[in-house]
DOKE-788985 format. One line per 5 residues: number of its first residue (from 0); for each residue x, y, z of C-alpha. Coordinates in steps of 0.02 Angstrom, whole numbers, plus 32768, in hexadecimal, padded with zeros to 4 digits. Example, Ala and Ser with C-alpha at 12.3 -4.5 7.8 and 13.67 -1.06 7.14 Angstrom:
<recs>
0 = 8267,7F1F,8186 ~ 82AC,7FCB,8165
</recs>
This chain:
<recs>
0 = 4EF2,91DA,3FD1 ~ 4E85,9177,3F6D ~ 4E4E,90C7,3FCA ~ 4E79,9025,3F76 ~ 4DBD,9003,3F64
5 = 4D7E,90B5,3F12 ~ 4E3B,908C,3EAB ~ 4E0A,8FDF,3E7A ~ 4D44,9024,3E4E ~ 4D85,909A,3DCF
10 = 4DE4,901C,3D84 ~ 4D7C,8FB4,3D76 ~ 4CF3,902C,3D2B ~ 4D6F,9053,3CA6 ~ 4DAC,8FAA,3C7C
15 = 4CE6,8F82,3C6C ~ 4CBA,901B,3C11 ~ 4D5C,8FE0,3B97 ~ 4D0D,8F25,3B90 ~ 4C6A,8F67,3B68
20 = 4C9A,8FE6,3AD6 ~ 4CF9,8F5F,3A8A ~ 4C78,8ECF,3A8E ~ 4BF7,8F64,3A41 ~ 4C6D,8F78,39BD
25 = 4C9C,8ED1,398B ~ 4BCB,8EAE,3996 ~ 4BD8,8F2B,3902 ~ 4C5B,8EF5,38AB ~ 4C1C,8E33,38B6
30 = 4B6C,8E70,3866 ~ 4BB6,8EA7,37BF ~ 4C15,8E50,3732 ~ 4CAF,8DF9,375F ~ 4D3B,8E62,374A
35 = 4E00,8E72,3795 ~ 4DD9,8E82,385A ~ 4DDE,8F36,3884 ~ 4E31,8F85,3937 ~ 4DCD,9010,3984
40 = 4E00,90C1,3959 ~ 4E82,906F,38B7 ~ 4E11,9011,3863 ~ 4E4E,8F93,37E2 ~ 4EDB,9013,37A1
45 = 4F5F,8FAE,37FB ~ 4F48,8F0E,377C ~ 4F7F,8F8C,36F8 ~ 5033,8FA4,3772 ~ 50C7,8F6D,3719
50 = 5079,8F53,3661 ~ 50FB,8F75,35E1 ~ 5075,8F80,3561 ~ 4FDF,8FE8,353D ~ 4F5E,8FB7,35AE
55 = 4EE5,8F89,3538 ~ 4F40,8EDD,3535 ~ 4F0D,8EC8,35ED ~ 4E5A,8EE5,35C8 ~ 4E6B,8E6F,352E
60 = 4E96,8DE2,35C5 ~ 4E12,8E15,3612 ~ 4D8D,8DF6,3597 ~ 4DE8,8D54,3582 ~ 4DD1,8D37,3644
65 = 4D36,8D72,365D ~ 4CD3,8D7F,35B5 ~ 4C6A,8DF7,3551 ~ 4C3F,8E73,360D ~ 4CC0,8E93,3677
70 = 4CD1,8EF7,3706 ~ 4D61,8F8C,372E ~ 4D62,8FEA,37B9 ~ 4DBA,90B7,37B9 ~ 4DCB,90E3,386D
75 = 4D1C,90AA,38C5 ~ 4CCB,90B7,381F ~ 4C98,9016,37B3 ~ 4C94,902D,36F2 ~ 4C41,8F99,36A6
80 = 4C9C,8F6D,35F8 ~ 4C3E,8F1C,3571 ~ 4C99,8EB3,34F8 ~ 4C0C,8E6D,3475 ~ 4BE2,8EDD,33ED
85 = 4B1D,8EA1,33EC ~ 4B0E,8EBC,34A9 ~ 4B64,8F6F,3499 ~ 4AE7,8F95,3400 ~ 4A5F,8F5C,345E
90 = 4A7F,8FB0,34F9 ~ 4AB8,906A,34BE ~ 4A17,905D,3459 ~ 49BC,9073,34FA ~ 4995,9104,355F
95 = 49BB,90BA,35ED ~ 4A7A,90DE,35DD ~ 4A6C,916F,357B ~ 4AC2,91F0,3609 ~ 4B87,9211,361B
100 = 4BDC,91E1,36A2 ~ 4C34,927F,36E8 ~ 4CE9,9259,3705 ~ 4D5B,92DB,373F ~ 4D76,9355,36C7
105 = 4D44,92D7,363B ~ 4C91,92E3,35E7 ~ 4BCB,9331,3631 ~ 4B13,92FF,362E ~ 4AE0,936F,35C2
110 = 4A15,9338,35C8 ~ 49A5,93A7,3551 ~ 4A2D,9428,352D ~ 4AAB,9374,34FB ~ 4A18,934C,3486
115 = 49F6,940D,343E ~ 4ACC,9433,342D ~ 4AD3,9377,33CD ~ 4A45,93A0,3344 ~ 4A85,943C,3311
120 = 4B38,940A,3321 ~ 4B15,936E,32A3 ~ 4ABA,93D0,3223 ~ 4B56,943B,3232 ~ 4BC4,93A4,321B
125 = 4B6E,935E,3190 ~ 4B50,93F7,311E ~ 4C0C,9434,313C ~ 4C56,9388,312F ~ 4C04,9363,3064
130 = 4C3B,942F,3047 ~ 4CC4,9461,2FC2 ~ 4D01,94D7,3038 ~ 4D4F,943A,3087 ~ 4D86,93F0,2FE3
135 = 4DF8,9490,2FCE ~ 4E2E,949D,308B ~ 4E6D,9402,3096 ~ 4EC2,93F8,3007 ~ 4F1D,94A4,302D
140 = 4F4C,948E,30C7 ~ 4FA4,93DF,30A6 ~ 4FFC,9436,3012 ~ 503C,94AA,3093 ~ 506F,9422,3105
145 = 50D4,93B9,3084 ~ 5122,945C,305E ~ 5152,9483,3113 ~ 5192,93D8,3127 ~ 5207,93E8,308B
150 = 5249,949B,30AC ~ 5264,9472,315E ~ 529C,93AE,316C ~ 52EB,93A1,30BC ~ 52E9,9309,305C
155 = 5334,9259,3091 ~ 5348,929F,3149 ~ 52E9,9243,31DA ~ 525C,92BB,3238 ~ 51BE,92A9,3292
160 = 513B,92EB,323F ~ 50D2,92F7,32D8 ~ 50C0,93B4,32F2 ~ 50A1,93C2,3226 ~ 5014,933D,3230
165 = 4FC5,9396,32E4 ~ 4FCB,9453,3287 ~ 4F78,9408,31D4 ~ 4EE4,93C2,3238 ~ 4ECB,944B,32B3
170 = 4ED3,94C2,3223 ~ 4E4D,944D,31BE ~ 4DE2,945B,325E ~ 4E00,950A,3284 ~ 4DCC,9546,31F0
175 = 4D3D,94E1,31E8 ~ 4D05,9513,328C ~ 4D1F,95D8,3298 ~ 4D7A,95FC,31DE ~ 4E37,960B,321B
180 = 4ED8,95B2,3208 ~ 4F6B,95BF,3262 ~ 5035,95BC,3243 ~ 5096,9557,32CC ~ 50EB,9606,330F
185 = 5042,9652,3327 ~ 501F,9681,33EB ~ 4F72,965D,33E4 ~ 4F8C,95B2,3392 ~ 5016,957B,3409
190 = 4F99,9592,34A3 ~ 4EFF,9538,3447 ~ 4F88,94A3,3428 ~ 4FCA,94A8,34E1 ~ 4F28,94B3,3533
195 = 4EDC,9417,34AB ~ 4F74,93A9,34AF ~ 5015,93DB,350B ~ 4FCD,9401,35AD ~ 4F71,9364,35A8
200 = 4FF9,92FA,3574 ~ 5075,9353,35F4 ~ 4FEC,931E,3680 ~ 4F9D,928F,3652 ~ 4FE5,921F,36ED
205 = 4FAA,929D,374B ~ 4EFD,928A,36F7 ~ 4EEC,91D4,3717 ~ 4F16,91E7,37D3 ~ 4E91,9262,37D7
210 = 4E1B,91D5,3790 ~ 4E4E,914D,380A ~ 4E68,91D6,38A8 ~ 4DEA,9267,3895 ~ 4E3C,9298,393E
215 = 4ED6,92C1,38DF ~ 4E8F,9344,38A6 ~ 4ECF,93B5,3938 ~ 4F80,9378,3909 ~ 4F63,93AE,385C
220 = 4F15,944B,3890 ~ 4F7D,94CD,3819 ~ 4F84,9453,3790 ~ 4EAB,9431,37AC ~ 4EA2,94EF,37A9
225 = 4F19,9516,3716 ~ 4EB3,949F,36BA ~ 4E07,94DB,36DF ~ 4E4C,95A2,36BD ~ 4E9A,956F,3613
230 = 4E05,9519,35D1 ~ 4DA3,9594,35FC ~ 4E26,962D,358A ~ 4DEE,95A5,350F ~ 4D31,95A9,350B
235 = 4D42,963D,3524 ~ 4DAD,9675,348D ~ 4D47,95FB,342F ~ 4CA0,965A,344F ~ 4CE1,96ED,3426
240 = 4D02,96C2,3382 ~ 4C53,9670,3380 ~ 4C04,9714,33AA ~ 4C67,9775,333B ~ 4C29,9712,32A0
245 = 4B82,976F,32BE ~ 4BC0,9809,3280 ~ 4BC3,97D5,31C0 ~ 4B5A,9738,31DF ~ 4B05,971D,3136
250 = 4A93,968C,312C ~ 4AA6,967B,307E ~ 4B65,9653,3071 ~ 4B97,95EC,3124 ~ 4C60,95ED,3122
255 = 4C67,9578,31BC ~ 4C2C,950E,325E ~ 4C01,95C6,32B1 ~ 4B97,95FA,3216 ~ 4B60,9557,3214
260 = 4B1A,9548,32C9 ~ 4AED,960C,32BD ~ 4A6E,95D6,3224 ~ 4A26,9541,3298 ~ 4A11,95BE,333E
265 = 49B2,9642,32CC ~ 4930,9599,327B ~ 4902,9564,333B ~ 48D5,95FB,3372 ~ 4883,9643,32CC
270 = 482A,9590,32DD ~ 480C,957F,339A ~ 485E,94DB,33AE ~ 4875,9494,345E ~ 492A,9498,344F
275 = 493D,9555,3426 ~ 4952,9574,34FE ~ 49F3,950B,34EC ~ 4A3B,9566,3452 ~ 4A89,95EB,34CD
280 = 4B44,9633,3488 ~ 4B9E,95E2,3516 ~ 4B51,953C,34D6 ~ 4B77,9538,343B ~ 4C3E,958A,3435
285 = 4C47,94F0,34B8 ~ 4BFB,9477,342B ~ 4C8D,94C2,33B2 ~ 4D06,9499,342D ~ 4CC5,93FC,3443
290 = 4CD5,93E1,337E ~ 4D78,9443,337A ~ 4DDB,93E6,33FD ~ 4D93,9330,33E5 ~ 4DA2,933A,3346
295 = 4E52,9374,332D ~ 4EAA,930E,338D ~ 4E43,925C,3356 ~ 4E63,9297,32A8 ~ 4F18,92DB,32B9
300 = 4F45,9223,331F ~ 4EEE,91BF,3294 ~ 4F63,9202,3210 ~ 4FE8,91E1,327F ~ 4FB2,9128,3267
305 = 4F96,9140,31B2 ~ 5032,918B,3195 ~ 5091,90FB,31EA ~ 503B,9077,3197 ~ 5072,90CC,30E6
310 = 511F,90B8,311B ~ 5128,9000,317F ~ 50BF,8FC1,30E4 ~ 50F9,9007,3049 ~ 509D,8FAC,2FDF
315 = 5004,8FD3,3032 ~ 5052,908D,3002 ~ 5075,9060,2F52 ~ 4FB6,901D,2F30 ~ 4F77,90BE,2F7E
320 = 4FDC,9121,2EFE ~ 4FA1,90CC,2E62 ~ 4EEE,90C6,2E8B ~ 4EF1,9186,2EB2 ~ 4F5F,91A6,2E16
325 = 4ED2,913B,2DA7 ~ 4E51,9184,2DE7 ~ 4E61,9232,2E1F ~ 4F16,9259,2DD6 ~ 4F5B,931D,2DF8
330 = 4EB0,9365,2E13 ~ 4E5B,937F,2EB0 ~ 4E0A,9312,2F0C ~ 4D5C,931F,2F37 ~ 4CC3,92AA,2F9B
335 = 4C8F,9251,2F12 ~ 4D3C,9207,2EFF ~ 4D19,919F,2F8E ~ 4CA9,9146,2F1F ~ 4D42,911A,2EA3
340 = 4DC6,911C,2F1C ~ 4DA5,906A,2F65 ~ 4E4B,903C,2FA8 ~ 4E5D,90DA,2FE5 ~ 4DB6,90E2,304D
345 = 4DE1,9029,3095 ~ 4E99,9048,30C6 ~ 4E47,90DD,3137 ~ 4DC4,9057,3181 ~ 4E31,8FDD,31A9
350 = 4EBC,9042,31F8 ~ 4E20,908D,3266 ~ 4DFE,8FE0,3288 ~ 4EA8,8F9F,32A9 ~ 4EEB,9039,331F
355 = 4E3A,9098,3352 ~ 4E8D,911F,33BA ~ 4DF7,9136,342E ~ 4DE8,907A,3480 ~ 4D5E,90A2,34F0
360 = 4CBB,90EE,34D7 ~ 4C87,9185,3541 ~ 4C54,9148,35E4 ~ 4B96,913F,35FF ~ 4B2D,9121,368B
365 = 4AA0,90A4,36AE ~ 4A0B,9136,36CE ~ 498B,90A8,3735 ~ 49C5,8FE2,3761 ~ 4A04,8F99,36B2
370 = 4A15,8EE7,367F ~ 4AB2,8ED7,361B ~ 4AC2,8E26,35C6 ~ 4AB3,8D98,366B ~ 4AC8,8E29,36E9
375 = 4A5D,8EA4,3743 ~ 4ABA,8F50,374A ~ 4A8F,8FD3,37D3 ~ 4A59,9091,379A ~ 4AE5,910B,377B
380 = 4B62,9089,3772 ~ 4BE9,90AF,36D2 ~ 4BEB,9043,3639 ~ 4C57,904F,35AF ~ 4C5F,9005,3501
385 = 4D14,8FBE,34D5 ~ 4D36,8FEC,3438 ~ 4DE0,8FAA,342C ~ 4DB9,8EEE,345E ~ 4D2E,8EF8,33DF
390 = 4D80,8F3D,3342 ~ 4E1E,8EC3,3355 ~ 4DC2,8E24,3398 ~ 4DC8,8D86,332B ~ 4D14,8D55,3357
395 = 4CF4,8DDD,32D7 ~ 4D7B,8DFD,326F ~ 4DF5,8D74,3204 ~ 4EA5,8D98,3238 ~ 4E90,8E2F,32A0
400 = 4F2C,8E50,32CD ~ 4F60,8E81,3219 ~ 4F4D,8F0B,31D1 ~ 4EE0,8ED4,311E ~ 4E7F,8F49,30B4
405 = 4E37,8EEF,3038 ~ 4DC7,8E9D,30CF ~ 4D6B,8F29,309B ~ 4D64,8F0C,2FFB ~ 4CE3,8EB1,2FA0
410 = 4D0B,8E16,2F28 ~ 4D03,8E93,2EA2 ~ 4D90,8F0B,2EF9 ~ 4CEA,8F99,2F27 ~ 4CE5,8FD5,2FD6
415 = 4C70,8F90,3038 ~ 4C03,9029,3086 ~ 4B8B,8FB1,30E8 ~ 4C12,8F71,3167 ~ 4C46,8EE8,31EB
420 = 4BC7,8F04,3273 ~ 4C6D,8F07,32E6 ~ 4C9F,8FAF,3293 ~ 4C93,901A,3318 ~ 4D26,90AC,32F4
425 = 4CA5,9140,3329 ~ 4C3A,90E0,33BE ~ 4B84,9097,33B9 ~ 4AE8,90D4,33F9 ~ 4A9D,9194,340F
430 = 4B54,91D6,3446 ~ 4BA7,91A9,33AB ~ 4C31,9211,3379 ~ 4BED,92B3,3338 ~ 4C73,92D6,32C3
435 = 4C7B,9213,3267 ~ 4C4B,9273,31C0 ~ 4CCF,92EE,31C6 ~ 4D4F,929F,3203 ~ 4D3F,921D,3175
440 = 4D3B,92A8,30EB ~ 4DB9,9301,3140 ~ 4E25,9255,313F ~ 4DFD,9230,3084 ~ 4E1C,92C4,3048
445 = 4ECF,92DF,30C1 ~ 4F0D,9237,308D ~ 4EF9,9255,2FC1 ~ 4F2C,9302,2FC4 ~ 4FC0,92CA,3021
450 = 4FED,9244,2FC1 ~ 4FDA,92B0,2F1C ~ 5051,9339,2F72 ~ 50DB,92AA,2F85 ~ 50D5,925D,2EF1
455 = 518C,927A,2EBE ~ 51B5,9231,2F70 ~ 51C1,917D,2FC2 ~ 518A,91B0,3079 ~ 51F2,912B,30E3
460 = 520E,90FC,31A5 ~ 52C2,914D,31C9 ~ 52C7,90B1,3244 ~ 523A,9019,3259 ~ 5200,9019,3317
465 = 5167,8F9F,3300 ~ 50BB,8FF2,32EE ~ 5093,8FC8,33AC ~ 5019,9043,3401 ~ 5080,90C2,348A
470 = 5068,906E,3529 ~ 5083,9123,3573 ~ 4FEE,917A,352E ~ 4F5E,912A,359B ~ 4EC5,9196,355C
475 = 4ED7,916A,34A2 ~ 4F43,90F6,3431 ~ 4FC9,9148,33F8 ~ 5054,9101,337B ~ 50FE,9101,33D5
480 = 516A,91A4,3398 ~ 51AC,9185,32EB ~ 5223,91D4,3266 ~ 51E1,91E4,31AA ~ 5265,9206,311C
485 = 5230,925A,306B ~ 5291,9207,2FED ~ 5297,924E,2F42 ~ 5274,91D6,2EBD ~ 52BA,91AD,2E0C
490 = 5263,9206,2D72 ~ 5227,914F,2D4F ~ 51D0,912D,2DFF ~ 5188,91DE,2E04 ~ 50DB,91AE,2DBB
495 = 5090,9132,2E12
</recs>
């Protein structure tokens, strides 16, 4: 038997071990910003316990509490969130928190190759996105969505339009990216959509224990697995249709993304650039999935927003109507529209600004000791820009709790292109969003067509449940589920 004295050792070598892990932790968490105090191994996740609402009203308390840098801690990880949009500017400016933070299975340093993938994937972006090949994608495949929605729903009969908005945008992006679309019964397009949104969705507690536990993992071990095997299918399928678009490749006439980033592969190495190491296949069929699934589902949940705000404002609806019907009428739209379209191009802006799905920038890391406003901020240490806080935050915008287009509008009803400094939709800094230029043609040219394919139609709320963000999708803000009604009008109301 063990004596009382080796027993009562032991002890107390644990109990001291315990004392002295969690004074070295709490000496951490007392050198950075203020923040809710964190328990070792949860973190700060347990403030968020109990909220009925989307937890971006608990951060919004905390930048109330604590000010423009606050500090939130996921498991025994701090992530330093910045609140001021001149500090974030300043900071994401620098190099010295230009890296990712690697969470599990969320986001990669990608270094020299992150740097080669992003040039060639924004020359990609921008020569595709000012294309007429876009023009007439878009406007066909929302034709085909209206058309869906009436043969399927009916008229003057409540349905969510959901799984119609989802397919229009994937098939924008798919055939932007590799030159396919996709009907809803289609195999291959049911596992693309499970492994980019259902699977996520169906998981996504499971997701953010993984963030606050990492040991969880082992609990999780089939669903960790299943997750890394189906996303791998995906790249996968993806780079086979990248490779197959070398077989009638013809630099002259580039159909898509693949053509696109094809044409920029053969320039580096015809030209010897430094990047041309990086500009492997596997690389780049991951920087069309990277373009694929970001930017379907950001677009696809934006419209959701759009959508909604056409019906809980209908005279918001009714303006967008007449300026597209004075100014573009029953032809198609095209890019320079946006340049007529002024009402249109604002409503887009401020619903972005009022309901930005993404509330968070991508995590980054601190690469050497960073000073961050008052504080000093150890390497590799995650900081975040809150996008959320920033876009709806009164020290920037009048009334920002309203949704008001014309704050976009000049005195002389012209949108403004040179912003609010606070509007931040697509990020700040070297990482911002890749795809800002397409997804705002894509968005401009969605909302017209689809406004021009229901002209003969009020498009109403079958029931008004507020236009409060879901407070059960955490990684995004969502619009709670809604019902939409197509309502035919009167020969009167028709035009107009």
């Amino acid at each position: 038997m063990i004596s009382v004295d080796i027993r009562t050792a032991i002890i107390s070598i644990i109990i001291g071990y315990i004392v002295y892990k969690l004074a070295k932790f709490y000496t951490r968490v007392y050198q950075l910003p203020p923040g809710p105090i964190p328990v070792p191994f949860l973190g700060s996740i347990f403030h968020l316990k109990g909220t009925k609402d989307h937890w971006t009203d608990e951060f919004n308390k905390y930048t109330q509490k604590y000010g423009n840098i606050f500090t939130f801690w996921l498991s025994g990880d701090p992530i330093v969130v910045i609140n001021d949009i001149d500090l974030g500017k300043e900071l994401f400016r620098k190099n010295d928190v230009a890296s990712r933070w690697q969470i599990y299975f969320l986001g990669a340093d990608y270094g020299h190759t992150w740097e080669a993938l992003r040039r060639v994937g924004h020359s990609a972006v921008q020569k595709y996105s000012a294309s007429d090949k876009l023009v007439l994608l878009a406007k066909d495949c929302v034709e085909q969505t209206v058309k869906l929605m009436v043969d399927n729903e009916g008229l003057n009969k409540p349905f969510v339009a959901t799984n119609y908005v989802y397919q229009m945008f994937f098939n924008i992006l798919s055939t932007s990216a590799f030159g396919k679309s996709y009907e809803m019964n289609n195999k291959e397009y049911k596992q693309l959509k499970y492994v980019m949104k259902d699977f996520i969705r169906e998981n996504s507690m499971k997701f953010m224990i993984l963030q606050v536990l990492p040991v969880a993992r082992y609990a999780f071990k089939g669903m960790a697995d299943k997750q890394e095997r189906i996303m791998n299918e995906m790249v996968d399928m993806l780079k086979n249709k990248f490779v197959k678009h070398y077989e009638d490749f013809d630099e002259s006439s580039q159909r898509d993304f693949c053509d696109a980033l094809i044409s920029a592969k053969n320039d580096a190495l015809r030209d010897g650039k430094e990047s041309a190491p990086y500009l492997t296949d596997d690389n780049l069929a991951l920087t069309i999935f990277d373009l694929f699934f970001a930017g379907t589902d950001t677009s696809q949940q934006t419209f959701q927003w759009l959508l909604l705000f056409l019906c809980y404002y209908p005279e918001i609806q009714k303006k967008l109507r007449q300026e597209i019907e004075s100014q573009i009428g029953d032809r198609m739209p095209t890019h320079e529209d946006r340049n007529r379209c002024h009402y249109v191009m604002a409503f887009i802006a401020e619903a972005m600004r009022f309901r930005n799905v993404v509330p968070m920038s991508p995590l980054h890391k601190t690469v050497v000791q960073t000073k961050i406003g008052d504080y000093t901020v150890p390497k590799d240490t995650a900081v975040t820009l809150y996008h959320h806080n920033i876009l709806n935050n009164p020290k920037y915008w009048e009334n920002p709790n309203q949704l008001i287009p014309e704050r976009f509008l000049d005195s002389d009803g012209q949108y403004m292109t040179s912003h609010n400094k606070a509007f931040i939709p697509f990020g700040v800094g070297r990482r911002v969003c890749l795809g800002e230029k397409l997804a705002i043609a894509d968005l401009f040219l969605v909302l017209v067509s689809f406004l021009q394919s229901t002209q003969q139609y009020d498009i109403v709320l079958a029931k008004h449940l507020g236009i409060d963000p879901d407070p059960n999708i955490a990684d995004t803000i969502n619009p709670k589920p809604y019902q939409i009604k197509l309502v035919q009008k009167s020969r009167q109301t028709t035009r107009g």
